[in-house]
C-alpha positions as CSV (number, residue, x, y, z in Angstrom):
1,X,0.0,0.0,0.0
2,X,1.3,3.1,-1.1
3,X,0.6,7.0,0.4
4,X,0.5,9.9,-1.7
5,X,1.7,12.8,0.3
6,X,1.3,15.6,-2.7
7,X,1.0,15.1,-5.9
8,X,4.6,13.5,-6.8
9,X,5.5,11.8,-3.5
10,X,4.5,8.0,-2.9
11,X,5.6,7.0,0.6
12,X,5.6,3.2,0.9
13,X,4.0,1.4,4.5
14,X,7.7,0.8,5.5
15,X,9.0,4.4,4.9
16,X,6.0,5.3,6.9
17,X,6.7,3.4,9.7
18,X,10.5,4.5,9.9
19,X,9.2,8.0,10.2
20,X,7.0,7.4,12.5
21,X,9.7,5.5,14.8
22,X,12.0,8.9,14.2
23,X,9.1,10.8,15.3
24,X,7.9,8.5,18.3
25,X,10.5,9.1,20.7
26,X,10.6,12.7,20.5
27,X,6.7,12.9,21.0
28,X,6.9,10.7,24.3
29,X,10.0,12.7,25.7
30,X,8.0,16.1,24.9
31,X,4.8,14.4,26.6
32,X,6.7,13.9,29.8
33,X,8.8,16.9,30.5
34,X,6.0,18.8,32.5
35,X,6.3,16.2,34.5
36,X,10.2,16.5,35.6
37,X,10.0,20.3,35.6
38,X,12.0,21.8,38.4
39,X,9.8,21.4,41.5
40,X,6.6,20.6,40.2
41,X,5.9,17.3,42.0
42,X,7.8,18.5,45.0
43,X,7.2,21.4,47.4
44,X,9.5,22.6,50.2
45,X,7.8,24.6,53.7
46,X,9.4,25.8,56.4
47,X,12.8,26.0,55.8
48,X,14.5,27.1,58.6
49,X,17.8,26.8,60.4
50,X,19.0,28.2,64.8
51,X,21.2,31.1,64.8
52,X,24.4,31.0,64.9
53,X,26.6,33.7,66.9
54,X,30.0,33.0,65.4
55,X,31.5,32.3,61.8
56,X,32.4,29.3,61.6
57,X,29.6,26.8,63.3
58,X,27.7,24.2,61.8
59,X,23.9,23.8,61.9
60,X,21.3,21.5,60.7
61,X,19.3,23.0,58.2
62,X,15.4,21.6,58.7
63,X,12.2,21.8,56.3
64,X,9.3,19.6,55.3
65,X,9.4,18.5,51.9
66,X,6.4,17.0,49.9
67,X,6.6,14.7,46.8
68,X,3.3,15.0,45.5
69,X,4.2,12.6,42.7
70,X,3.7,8.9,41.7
71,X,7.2,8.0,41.7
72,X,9.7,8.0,44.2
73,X,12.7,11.1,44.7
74,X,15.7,11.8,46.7
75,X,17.4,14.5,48.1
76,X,20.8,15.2,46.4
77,X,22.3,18.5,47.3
78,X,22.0,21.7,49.3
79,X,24.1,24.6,48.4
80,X,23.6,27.8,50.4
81,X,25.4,31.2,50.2
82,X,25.5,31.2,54.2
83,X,27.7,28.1,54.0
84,X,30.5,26.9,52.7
85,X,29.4,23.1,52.6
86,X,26.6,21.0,53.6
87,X,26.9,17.1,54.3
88,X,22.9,14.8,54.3
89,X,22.7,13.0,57.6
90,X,20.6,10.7,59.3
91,X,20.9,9.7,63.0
92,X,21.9,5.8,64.0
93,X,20.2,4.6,66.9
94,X,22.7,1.5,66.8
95,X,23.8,0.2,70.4
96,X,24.8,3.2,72.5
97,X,23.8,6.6,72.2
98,X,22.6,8.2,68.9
99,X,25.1,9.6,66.5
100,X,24.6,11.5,63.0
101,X,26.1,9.6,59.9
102,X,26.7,11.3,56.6
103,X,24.4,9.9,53.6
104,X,24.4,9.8,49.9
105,X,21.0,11.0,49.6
106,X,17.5,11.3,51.9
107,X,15.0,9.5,50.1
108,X,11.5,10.6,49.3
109,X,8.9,8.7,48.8
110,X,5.8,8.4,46.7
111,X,3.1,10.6,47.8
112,X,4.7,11.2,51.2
113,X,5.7,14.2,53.3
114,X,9.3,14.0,55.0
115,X,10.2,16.3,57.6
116,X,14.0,17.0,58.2
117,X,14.6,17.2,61.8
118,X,17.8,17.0,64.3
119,X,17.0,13.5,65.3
120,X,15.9,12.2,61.9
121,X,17.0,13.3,58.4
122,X,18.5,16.4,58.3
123,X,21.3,18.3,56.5
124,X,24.0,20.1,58.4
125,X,24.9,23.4,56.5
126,X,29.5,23.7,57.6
127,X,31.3,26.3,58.5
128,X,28.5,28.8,58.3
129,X,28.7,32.8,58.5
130,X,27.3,34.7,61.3
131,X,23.3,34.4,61.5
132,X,21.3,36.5,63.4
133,X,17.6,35.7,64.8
134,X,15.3,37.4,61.4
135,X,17.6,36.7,58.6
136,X,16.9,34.6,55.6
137,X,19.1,33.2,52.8
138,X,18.3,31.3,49.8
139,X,19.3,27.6,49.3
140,X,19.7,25.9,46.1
141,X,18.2,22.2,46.7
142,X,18.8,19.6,44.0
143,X,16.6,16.3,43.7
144,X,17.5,13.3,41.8
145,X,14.1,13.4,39.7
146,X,12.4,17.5,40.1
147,X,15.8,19.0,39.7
148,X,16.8,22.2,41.7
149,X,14.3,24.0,43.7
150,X,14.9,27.3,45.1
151,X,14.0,28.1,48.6
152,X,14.5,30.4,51.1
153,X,15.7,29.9,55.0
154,X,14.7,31.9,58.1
155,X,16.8,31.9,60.9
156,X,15.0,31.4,64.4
């Protein structure tokens, strides 16, 4: 079976096909980008860290996140103007008292709502600059699925 696209193109069912394999892929990635924009499926609250009255300290930097999406996410990276690193922790609760260990990422699940918190998940923002009670910074936070979101901290 032939196709006649004008009046001196005939486009036989297997030329027809390959274009529409070249064209398939491109369709289903443009279908799903609203999907893995930035910070669409996740949303950050109360971001907030203590004050701190030297340069210098470290701090854990605590906020509820919400993955509003189907599929599962993690936590990546925070980088934040106000410090000069930031490590992921969670705390063991091993024999003997509790202690923080460093992490790859803090997972996020499915439809769930994590809150980071001293005792729990949490990311500790190193060697910060002086913060007073009233200030707020912004934090970049990157996400193995949404991407970066933008977000601002208050310090309390």
């Amino acid at each position: 079976m032939n196709l006649r696209c004008n009046s001196t193109t005939v486009l036989s069912v297997g030329t027809r096909i390959r274009a529409f394999a070249l064209i398939w892929p491109t369709a289903s990635i443009v279908a799903a980008a609203p999907a893995l924009a930035g910070g669409e499926s996740l949303k950050i609250t109360d971001a907030w860290v203590p004050a701190v009255e030297k340069s210098g300290g470290d701090v854990p930097l605590l906020m509820t996140i919400r993955n509003e999406s189907s599929s599962p996410d993690a936590l990546m990276r925070v980088r934040c103007a106000a410090a000069n690193f930031s490590e992921k922790h969670t705390v063991d609760r091993g024999e003997g008292a509790p202690a923080m260990r460093a992490i790859a990422s803090i997972p996020l699940a499915a439809d769930s709502t994590v809150t980071l918190k001293p005792d729990g998940y949490h990311v500790m923002l190193l060697q910060t600059r002086q913060l007073g009670v009233g200030e707020r910074f912004k934090c970049s936070v990157d996400f193995q699925k949404a991407g970066t979101i933008e977000t601002e901290v208050q310090v309390r």
